[in-house]
N, C-alpha and C positions, 0 to 999 in steps of 0.2 A: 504493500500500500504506500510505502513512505518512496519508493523509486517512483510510483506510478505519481503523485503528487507533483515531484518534482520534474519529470518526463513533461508535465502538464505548463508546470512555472516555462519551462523553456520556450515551448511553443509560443508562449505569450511572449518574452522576450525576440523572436522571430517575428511577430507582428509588431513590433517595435521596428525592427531594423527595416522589415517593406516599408513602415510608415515613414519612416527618414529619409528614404533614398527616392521616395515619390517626393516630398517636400521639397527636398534639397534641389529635388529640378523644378518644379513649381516656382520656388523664390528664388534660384540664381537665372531661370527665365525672365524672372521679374525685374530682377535687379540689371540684367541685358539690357531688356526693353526701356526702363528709363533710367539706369543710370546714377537710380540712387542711392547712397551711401547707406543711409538707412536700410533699405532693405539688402546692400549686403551686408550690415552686420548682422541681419535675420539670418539671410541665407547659410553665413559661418557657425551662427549655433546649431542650425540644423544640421552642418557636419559633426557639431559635438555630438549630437543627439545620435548620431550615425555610431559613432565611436561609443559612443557609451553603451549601446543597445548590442554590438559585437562583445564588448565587454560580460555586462549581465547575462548575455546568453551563456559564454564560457564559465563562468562564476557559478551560474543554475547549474549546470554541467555539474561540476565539481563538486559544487554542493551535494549535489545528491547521490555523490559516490557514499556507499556504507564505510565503515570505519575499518581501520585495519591495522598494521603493526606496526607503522609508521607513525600513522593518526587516529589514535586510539578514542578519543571522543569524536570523532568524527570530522566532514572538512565542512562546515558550516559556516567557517569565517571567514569562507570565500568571499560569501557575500561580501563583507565589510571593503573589502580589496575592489571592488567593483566601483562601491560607491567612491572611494580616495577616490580613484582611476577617472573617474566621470568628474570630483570635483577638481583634481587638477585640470583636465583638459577647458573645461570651464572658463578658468580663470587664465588659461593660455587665449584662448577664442575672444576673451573680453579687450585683453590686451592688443591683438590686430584690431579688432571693430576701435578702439580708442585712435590707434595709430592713425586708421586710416579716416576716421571721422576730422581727426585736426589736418589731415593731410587737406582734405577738403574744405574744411574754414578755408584753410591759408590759400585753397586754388578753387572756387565757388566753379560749379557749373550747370549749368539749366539743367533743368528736369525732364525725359521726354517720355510721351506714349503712359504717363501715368495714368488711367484709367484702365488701359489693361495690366498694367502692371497691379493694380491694386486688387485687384477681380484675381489673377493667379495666387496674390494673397494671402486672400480672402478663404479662397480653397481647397491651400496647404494649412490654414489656421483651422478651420473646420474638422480638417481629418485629425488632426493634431490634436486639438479640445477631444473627441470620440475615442481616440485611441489611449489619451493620458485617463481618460474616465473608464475606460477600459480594465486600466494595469492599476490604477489606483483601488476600484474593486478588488479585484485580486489579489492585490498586496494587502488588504489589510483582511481579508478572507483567511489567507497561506502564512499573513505575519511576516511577510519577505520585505526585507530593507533594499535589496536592489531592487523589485520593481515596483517599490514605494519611491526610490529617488527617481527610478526612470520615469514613473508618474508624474513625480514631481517637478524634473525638467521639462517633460513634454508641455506642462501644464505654466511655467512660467513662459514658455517661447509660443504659446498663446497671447499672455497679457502681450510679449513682449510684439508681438507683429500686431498687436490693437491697439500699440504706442506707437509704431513706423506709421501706421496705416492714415491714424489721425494726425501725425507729420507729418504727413506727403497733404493730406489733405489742406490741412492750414497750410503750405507752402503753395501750393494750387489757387487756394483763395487769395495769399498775402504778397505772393511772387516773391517772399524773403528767402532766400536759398540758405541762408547758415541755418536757419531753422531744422533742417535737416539732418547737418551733422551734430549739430545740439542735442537732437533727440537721439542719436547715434551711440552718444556716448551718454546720456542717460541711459539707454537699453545696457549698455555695458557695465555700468555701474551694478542695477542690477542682474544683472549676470553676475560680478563676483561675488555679490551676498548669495545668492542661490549656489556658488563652488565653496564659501566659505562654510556653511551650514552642513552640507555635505560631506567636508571634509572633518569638522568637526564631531557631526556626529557618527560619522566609520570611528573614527579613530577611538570618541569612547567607548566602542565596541571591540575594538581590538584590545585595549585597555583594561577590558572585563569589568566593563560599568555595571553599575548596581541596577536595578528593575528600576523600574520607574515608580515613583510614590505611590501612586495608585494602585499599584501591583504588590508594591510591599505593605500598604495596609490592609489587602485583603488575605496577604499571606499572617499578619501579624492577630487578624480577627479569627483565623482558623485554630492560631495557637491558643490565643486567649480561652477557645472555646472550652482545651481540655486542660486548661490551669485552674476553671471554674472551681473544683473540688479539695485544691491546695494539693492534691496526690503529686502531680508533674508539674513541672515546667521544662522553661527552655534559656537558652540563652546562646548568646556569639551563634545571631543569626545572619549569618551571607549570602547576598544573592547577585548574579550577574548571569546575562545572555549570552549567545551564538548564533547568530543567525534567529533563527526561528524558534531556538531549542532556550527555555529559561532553565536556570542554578539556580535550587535556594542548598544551602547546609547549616547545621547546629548541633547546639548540644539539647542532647532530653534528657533531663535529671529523675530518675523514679527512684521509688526506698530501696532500699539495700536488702534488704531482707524479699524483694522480689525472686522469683523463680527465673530464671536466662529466659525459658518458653514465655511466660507472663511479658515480660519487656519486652520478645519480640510482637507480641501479639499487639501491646500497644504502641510498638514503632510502626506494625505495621497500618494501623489503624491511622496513625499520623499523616505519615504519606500518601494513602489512600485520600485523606480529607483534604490535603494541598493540591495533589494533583487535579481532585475534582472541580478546587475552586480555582485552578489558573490552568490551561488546555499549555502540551509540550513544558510541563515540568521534569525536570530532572533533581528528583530528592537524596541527600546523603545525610545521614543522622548518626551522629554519637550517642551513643547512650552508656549512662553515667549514674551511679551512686548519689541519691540526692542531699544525704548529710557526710559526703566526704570532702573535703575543702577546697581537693586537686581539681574536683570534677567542674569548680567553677573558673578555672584558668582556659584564657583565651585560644584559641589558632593562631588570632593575629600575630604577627612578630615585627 
């Protein structure tokens, strides 16, 4: 089930990379036709988009290999590698649109054929918006951070060609041409908040960041439930992800005088009641003598 899953992520990754390389000729047609800077700093994201979508495809790949004796928990941090990989290209891509947008101040040139140019647009933004709503479903269905970023790019280079689009148009109405490259390099701007975010958040993923607060208050509601009685507790509770796959571990403190069978029955009860309440947990529990003093010393180091 779990190859068949990921067999599935890929596919959708693959409808990502048709949807870039139709774009990509849609808006570097565009940018032909009339010339504007604007819309080639569109058309150079949608070769990020190209790159990044070859990316996640390889990433889902790998991902979904099972685990083996190399990489014993598995290779799920592919993903994270995908997203860096998408957020530098990003912030390469911003940096030409910048170059060549000032290139443009400094050498102004009419705009031509902009009404078809706008309409090819128009039609690459369209598919673009379908296919980011697409993989954004999906990504948060499967819990996949690469094609939650690939969403999430597809879906900024949306706004971002509904910002050319309204520059070409005011420069149609105003015949002010730097208004052009102006908005050039706003598009680029943001573009590197959209690499910067991305890069950030792979990396606290490769980092083995902790759950997210939401996540760990529903994990810490689970524990409270069986402290209710004073019998157990817990403590030096850690949590962090992989891809798709969430870590919690602890300690579970029972009396000493418990039976080895009795503690595992209640370990197992434990994990059984986390995993139910967060889907792709992976539980590790210590269990520990609850009036021995050792038992309260940390993991951390």
């Amino acid at each position: 089930m779990e190859h068949t899953s990921a067999r599935d992520l890929s596919r959708w990754a693959l409808l990502s990379i048709g949807a870039a390389l139709v774009t990509i000729a849609l808006k570097t047609a565009a940018w032909l036709i009339t010339g504007s800077v604007g819309l080639l700093s569109d058309a150079a994201e949608s070769v990020v988009n190209l790159v990044a979508a070859v990316v996640a495809f390889v990433a889902l790949r790998i991902a979904a290999r099972p685990a083996d004796d190399d990489h014993q928990f598995g290779h799920a941090k592919s993903e994270y590698f995908s997203a860096v990989i998408e957020g530098v290209m990003i912030v390469v891509a911003a940096g030409v649109i910048i170059y060549s947008a000032v290139d443009r101040l400094i050498h102004p040139q009419e705009l031509e054929s902009i009404g078809l140019g706008l309409a090819l647009s128009v039609v690459a933004t369209m598919l673009n918006g379908a296919v980011a709503w697409l993989l954004l479903r999906v990504a948060r269905e499967h819990r996949s951070i690469t094609l939650e970023a690939d969403g999430k790019h597809l879906l900024t280079d949306v706004w971002t060609t509904v910002g050319v689009v309204a520059g070409l148009v005011l420069v149609a109405l105003t015949g002010w041409l730097p208004l052009d490259s102006i908005i050039a390099i706003a598009v680029a701007v943001n573009i590197l908040v959209v690499g910067y975010l991305l890069i950030k958040r792979s990396t606290t993923g490769l980092m083995d960041g902790a759950l997210a607060p939401v996540h760990q208050r529903e994990i810490d509601a689970v524990l409270d439930g069986f402290r209710s009685d004073g019998t157990i507790d817990f403590h030096d509770v850690r949590t962090r992800e992989a891809g798709a796959t969430r870590f919690v571990q602890l300690h579970m403190l029972v009396p000493g005088e418990w039976s080895v069978q009795r503690g595992h029955d209640a370990v197992e009860e434990v994990e059984g009641a986390l995993r139910a309440a967060l889907d792709d947990l992976v539980v590790t529990v210590h269990l520990e003598p609850i009036d021995d003093p050792r038992a309260y010393e940390s993991w951390r180091r």
